[in-house]
Residue frames as a rotation matrix with the C-alpha (Angstrom) as fourth column:
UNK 1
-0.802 -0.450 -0.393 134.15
-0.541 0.266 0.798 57.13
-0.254 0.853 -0.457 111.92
UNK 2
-0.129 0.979 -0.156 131.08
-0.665 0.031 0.746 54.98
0.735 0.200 0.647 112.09
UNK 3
0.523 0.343 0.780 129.13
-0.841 0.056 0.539 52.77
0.141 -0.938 0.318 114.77
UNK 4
0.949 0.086 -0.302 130.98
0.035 0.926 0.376 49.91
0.313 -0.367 0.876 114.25
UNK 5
-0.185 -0.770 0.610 134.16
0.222 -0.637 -0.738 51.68
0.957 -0.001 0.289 114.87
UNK 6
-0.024 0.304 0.952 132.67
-0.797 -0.580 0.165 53.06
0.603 -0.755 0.257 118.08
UNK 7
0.758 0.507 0.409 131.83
-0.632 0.421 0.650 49.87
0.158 -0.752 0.640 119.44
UNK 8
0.723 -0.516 -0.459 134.75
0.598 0.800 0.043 47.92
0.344 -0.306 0.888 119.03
UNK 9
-0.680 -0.441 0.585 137.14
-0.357 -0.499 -0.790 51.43
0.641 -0.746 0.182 120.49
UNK 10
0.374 0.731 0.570 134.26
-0.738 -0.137 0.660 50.31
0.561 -0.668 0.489 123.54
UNK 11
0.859 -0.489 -0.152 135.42
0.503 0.861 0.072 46.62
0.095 -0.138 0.986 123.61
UNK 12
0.306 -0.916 -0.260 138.82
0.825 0.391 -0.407 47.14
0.475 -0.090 0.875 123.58
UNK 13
-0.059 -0.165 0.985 138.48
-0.197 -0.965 -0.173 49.73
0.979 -0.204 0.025 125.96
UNK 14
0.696 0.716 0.053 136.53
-0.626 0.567 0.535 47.90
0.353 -0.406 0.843 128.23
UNK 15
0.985 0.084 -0.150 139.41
-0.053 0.977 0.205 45.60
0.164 -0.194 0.967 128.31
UNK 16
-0.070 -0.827 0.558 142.14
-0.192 -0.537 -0.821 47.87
0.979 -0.165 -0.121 129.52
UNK 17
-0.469 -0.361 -0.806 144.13
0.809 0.191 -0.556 47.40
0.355 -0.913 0.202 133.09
UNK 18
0.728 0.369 -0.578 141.96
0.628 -0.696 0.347 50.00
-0.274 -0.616 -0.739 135.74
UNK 19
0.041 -0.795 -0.605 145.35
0.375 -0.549 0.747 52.35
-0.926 -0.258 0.275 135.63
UNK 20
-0.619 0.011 0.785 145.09
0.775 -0.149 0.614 52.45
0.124 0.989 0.083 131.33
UNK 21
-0.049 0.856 0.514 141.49
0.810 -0.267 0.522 53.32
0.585 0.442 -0.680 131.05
UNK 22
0.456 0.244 -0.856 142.02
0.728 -0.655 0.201 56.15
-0.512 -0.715 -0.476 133.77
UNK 23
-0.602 -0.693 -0.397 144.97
0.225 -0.625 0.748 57.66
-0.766 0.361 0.532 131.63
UNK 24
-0.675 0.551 0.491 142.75
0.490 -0.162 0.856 57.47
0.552 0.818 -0.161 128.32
UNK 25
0.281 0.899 -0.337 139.84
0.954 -0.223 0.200 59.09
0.104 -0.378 -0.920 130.46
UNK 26
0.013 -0.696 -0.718 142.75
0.553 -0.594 0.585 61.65
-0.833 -0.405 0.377 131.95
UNK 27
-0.781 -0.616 -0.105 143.56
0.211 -0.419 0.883 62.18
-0.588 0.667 0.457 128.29
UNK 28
-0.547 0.689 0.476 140.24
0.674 0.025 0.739 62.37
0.497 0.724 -0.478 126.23
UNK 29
0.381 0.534 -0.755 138.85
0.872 -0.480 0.101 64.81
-0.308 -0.696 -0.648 129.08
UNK 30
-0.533 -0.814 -0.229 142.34
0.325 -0.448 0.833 66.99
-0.781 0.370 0.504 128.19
UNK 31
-0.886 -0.125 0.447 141.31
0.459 -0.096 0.883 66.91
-0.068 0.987 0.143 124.65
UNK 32
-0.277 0.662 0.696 137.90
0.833 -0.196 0.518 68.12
0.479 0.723 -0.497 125.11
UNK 33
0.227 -0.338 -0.913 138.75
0.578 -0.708 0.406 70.72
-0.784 -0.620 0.035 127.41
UNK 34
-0.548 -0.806 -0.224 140.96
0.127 -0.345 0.930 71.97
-0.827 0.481 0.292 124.76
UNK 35
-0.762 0.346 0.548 138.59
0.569 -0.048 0.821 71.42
0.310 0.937 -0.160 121.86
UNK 36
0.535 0.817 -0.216 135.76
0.834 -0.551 -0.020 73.35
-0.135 -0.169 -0.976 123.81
UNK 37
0.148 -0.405 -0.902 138.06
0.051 -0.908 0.416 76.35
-0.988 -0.108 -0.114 124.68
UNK 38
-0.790 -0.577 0.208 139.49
0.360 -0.161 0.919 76.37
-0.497 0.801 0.335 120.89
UNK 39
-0.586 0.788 0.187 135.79
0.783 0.610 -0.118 76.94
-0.207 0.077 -0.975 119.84
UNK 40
-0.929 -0.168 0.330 134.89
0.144 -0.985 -0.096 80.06
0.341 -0.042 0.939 118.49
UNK 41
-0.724 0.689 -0.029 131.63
-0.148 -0.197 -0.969 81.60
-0.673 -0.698 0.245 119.60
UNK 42
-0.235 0.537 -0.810 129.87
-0.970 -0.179 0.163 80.88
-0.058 0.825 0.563 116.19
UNK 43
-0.824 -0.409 -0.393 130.45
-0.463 0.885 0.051 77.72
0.326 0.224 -0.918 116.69
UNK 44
-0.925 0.362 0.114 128.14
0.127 0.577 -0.807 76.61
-0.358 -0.732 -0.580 119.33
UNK 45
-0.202 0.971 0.125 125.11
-0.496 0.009 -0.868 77.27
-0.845 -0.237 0.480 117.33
UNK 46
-0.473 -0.214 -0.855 126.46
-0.816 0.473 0.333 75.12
0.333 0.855 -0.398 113.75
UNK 47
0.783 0.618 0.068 123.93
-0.608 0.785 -0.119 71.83
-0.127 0.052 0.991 113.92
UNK 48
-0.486 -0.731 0.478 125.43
-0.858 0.503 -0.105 68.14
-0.164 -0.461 -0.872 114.91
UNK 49
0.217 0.607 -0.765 124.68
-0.307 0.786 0.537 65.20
0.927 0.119 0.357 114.58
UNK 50
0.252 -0.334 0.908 124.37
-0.863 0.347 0.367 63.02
-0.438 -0.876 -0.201 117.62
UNK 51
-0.819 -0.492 -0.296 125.25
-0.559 0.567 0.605 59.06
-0.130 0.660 -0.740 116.84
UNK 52
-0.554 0.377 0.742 121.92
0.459 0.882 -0.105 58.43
-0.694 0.282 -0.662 116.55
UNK 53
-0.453 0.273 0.849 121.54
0.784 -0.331 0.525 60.71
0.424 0.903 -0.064 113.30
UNK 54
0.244 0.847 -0.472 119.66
0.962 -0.274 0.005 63.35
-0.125 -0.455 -0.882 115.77
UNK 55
-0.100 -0.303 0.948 119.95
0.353 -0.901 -0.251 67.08
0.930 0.310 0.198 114.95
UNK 56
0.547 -0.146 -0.824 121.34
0.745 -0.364 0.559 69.32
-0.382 -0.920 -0.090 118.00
UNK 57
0.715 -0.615 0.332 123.08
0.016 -0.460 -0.888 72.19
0.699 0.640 -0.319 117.91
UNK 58
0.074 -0.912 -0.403 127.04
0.309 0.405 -0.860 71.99
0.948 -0.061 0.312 119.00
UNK 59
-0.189 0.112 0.976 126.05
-0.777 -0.624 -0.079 73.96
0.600 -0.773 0.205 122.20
UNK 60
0.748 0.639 0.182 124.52
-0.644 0.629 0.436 70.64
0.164 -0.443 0.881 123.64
UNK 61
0.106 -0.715 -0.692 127.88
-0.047 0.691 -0.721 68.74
0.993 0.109 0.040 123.52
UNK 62
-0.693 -0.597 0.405 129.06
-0.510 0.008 -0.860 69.77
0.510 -0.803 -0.310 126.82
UNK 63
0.283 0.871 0.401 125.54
-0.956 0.289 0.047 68.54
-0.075 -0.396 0.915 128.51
UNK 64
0.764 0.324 -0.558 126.09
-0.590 0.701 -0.401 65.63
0.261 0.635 0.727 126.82
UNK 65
-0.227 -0.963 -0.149 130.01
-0.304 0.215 -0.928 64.84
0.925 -0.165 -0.342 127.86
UNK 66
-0.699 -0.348 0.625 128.81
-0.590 -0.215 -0.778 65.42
0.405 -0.913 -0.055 131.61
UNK 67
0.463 0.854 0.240 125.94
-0.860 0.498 -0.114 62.78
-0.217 -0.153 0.964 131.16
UNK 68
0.534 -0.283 -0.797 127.97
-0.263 0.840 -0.475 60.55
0.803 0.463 0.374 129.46
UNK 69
-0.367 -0.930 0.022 130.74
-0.513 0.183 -0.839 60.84
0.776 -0.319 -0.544 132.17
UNK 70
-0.312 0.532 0.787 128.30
-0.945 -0.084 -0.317 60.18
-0.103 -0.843 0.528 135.25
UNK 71
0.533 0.836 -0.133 126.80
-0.840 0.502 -0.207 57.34
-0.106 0.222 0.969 133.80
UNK 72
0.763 -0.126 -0.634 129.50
-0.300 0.800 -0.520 55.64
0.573 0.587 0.573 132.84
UNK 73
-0.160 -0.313 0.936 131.07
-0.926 -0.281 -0.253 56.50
0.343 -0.907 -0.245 135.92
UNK 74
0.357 0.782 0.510 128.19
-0.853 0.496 -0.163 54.22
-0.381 -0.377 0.845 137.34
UNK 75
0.700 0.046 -0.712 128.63
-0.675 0.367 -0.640 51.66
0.232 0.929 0.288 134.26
UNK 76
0.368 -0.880 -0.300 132.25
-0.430 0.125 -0.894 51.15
0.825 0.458 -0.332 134.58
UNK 77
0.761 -0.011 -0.649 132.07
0.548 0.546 0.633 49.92
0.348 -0.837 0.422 138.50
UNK 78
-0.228 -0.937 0.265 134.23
0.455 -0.344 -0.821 52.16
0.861 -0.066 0.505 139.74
UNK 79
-0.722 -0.030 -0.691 132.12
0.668 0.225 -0.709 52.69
0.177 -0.974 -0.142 142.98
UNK 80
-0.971 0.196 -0.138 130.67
-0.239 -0.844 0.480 54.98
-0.022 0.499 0.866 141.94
UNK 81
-0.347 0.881 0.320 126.28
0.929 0.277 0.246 55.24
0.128 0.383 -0.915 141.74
UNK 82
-0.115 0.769 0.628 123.29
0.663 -0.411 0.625 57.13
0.740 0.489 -0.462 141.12
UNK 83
0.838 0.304 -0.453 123.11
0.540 -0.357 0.762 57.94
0.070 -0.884 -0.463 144.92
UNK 84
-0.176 -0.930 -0.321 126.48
0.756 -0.337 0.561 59.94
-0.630 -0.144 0.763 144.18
UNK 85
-0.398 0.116 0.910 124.97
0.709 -0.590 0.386 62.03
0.582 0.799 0.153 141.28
UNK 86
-0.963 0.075 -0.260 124.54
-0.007 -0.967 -0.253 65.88
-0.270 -0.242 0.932 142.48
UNK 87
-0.475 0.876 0.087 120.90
0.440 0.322 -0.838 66.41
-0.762 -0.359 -0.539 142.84
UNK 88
-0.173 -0.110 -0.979 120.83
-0.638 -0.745 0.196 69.07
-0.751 0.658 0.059 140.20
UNK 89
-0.739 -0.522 -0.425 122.11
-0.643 0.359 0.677 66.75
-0.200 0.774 -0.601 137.56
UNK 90
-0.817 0.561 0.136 119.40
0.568 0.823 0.022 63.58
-0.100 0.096 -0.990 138.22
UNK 91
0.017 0.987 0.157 116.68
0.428 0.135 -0.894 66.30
-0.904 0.083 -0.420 138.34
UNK 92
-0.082 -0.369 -0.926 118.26
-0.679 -0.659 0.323 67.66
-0.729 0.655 -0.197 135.04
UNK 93
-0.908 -0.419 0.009 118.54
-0.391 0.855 0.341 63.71
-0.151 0.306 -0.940 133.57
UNK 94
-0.629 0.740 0.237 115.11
0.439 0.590 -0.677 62.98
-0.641 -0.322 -0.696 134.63
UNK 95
0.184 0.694 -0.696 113.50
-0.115 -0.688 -0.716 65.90
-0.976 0.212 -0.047 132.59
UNK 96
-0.227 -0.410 -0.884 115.61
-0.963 -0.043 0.267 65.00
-0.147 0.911 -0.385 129.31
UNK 97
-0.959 -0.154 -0.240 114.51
-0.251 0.854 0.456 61.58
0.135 0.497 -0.857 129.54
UNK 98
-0.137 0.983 0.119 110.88
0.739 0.181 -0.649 61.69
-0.660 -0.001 -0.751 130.06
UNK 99
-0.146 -0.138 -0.980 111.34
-0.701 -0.684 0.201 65.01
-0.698 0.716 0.003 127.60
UNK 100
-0.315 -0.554 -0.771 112.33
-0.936 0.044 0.350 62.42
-0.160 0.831 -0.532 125.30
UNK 101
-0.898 0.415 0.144 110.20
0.298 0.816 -0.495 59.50
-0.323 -0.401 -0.857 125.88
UNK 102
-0.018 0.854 -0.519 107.15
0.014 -0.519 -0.855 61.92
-1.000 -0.022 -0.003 125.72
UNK 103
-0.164 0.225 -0.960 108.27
-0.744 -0.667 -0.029 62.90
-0.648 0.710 0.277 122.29
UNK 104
-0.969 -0.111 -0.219 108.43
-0.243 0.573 0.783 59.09
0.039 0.812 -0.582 121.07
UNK 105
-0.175 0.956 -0.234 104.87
-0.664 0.061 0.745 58.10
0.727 0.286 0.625 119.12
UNK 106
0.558 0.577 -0.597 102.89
0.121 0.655 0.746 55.23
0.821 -0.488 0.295 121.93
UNK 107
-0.680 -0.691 -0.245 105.27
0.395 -0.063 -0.917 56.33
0.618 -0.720 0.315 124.99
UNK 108
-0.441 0.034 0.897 103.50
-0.569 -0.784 -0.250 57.50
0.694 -0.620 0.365 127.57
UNK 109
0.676 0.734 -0.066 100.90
-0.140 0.216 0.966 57.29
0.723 -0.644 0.249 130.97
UNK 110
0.184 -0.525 -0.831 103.75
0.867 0.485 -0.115 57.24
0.464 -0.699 0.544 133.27
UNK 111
0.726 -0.164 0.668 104.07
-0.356 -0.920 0.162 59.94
0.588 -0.355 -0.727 136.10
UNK 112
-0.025 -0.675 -0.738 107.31
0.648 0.551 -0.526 59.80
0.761 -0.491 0.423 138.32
UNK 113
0.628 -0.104 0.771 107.20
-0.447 -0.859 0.249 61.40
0.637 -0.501 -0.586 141.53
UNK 114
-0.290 -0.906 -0.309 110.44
0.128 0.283 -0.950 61.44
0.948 -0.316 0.034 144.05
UNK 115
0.458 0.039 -0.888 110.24
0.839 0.309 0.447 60.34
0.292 -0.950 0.109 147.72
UNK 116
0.064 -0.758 -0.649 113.72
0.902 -0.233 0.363 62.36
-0.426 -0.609 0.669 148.73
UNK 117
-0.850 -0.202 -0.487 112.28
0.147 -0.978 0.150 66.11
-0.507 0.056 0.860 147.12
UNK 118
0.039 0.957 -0.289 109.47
-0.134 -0.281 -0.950 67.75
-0.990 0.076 0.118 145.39
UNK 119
-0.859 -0.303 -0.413 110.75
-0.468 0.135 0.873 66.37
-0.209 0.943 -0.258 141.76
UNK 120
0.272 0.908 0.318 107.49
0.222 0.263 -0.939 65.36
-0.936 0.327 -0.130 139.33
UNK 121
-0.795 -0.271 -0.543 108.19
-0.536 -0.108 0.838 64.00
-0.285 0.957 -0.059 135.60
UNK 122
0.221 0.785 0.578 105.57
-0.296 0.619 -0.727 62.84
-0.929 -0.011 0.369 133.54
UNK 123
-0.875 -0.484 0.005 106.06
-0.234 0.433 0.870 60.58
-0.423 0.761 -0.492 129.95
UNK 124
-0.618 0.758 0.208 103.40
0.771 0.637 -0.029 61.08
-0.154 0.142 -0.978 128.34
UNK 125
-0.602 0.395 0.694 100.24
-0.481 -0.873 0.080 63.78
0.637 -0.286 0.716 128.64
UNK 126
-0.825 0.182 0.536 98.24
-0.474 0.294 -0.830 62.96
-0.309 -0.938 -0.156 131.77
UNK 127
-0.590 0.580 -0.561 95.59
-0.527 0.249 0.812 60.30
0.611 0.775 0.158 131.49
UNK 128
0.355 0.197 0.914 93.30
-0.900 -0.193 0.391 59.05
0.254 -0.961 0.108 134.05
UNK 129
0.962 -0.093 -0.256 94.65
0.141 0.974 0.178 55.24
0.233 -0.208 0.950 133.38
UNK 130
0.499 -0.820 0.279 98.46
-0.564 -0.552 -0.615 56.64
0.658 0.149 -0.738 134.68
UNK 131
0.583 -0.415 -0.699 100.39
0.649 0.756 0.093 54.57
0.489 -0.507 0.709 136.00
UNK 132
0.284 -0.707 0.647 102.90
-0.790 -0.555 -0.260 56.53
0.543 -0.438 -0.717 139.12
UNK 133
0.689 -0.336 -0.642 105.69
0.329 0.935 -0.136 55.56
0.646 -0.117 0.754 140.04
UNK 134
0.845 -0.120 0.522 107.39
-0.393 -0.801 0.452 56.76
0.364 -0.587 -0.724 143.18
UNK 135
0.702 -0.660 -0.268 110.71
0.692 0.721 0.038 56.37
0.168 -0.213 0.963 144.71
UNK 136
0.130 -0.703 -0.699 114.08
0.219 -0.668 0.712 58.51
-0.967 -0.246 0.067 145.57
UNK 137
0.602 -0.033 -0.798 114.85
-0.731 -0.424 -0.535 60.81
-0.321 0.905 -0.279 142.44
UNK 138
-0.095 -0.978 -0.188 118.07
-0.940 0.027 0.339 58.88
-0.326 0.209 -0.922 141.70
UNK 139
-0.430 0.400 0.809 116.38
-0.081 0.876 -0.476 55.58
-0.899 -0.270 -0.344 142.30
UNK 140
0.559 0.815 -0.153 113.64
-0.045 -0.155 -0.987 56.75
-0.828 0.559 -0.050 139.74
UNK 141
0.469 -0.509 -0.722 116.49
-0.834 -0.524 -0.173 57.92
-0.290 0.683 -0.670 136.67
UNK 142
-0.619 -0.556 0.555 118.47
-0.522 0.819 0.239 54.49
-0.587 -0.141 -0.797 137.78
UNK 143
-0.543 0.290 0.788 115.77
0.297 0.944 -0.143 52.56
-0.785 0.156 -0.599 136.32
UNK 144
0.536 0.776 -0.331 114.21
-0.031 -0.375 -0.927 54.88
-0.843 0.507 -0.177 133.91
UNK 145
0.488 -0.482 -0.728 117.36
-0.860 -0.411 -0.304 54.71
-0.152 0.774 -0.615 131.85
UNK 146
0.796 0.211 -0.568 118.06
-0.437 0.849 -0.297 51.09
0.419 0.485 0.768 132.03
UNK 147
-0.568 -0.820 0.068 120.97
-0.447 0.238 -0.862 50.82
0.691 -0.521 -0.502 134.63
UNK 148
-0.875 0.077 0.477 118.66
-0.406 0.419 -0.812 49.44
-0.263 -0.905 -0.336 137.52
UNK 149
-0.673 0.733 -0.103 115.62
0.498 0.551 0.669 46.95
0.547 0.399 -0.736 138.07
UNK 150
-0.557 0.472 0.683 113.72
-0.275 -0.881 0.385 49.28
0.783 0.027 0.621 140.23
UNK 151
-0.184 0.178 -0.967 113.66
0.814 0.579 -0.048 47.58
0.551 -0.796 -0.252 143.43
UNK 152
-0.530 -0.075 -0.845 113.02
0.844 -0.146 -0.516 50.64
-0.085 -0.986 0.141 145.77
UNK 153
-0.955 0.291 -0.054 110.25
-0.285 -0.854 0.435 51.67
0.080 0.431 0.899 143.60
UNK 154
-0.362 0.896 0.258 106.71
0.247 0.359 -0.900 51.53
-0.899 -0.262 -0.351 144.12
UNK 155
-0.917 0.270 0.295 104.16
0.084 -0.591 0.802 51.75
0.390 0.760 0.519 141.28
UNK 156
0.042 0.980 -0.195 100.10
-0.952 -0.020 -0.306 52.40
-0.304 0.198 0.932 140.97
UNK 157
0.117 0.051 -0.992 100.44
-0.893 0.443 -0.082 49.23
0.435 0.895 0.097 138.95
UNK 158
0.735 -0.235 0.636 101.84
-0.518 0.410 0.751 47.39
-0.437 -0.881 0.180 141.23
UNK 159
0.139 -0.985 0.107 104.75
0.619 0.171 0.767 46.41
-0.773 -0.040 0.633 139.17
UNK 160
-0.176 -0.166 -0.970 106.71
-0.402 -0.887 0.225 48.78
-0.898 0.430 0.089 137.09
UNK 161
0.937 0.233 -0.261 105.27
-0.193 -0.279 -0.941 49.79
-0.292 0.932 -0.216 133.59
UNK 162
0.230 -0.872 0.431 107.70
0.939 0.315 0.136 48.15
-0.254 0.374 0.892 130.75
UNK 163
0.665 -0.022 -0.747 109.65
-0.295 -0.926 -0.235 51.44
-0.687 0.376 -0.622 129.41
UNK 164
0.959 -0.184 0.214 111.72
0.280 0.517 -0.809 51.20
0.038 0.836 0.547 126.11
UNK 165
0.179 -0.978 -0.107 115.43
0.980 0.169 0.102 51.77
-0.082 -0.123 0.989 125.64
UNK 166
0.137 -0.472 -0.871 117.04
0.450 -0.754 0.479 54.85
-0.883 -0.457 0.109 127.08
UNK 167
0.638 0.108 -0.763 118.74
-0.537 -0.647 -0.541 55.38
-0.552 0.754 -0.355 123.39
């Protein structure tokens, strides 16, 4: 309906009994189950908005659901963390958000490489002032998207490079 709408269904989510906010989760999963399957095959290429006005086409939703859930997984304290995310997925998270960084105008010089596999993202186009920053993939994603301070990263810099908001 619009963003302020969104944010106060957040709040007064947010401020449901553990046992609520599972049923609503239970149920809003339900529903988009159901709304994917109902979906003809034309569909998935009809253009979306995201909520921040971004053109996508409707094919990207599901991506999107299974990021949102993870994260907020994380978010929502439910024991849940980063070190729980399926390796796939963080090196799948990491590329869409330096992807997307890269594409914003003064973003860049930042190379991530992962400690715990052979993962390498870079924000930016290479330059020789680059700043790298190294660490476990998960570690790296944790703080690239604004959920962690990046304590069990190292940089070139010697402290981490400011990075702007996730989204």
């Amino acid at each position: 309906e619009s963003a302020a709408r969104r944010d106060a269904d957040v709040e007064d989510t947010a401020a449901q009994a553990p046992e609520a906010l599972r049923f609503d989760l239970d149920e809003a999963e339900r529903r988009f189950a159901n709304a994917v399957d109902a979906l003809p095959a034309s569909a998935w290429t009809v253009e979306v908005r995201t909520r921040t006005g971004r053109a996508i086409p409707a094919a990207e939703v599901p991506w999107m659901r299974c990021r949102e859930v993870w994260v907020h997984a994380v978010d929502l304290a439910s024991g849940a963390s980063f070190a729980d995310f399926p390796e796939a997925l963080v090196a799948a998270l990491l590329q869409e958000v330096t992807d997307g960084f890269t594409a914003r105008p003064n973003c860049g010089g930042i190379e991530l490489v992962a400690t715990d596999s052979a993962g390498r993202w870079a924000i930016g186009t290479r330059r020789t002032d680059e700043v790298v920053v190294r660490g476990p993939a998960h570690e790296l994603l944790e703080w690239l998207i604004g959920r962690g301070k990046g304590t069990g990263l190292t940089s070139s810099g010697r402290v981490l490079p400011p990075i702007p908001a996730w989204l």
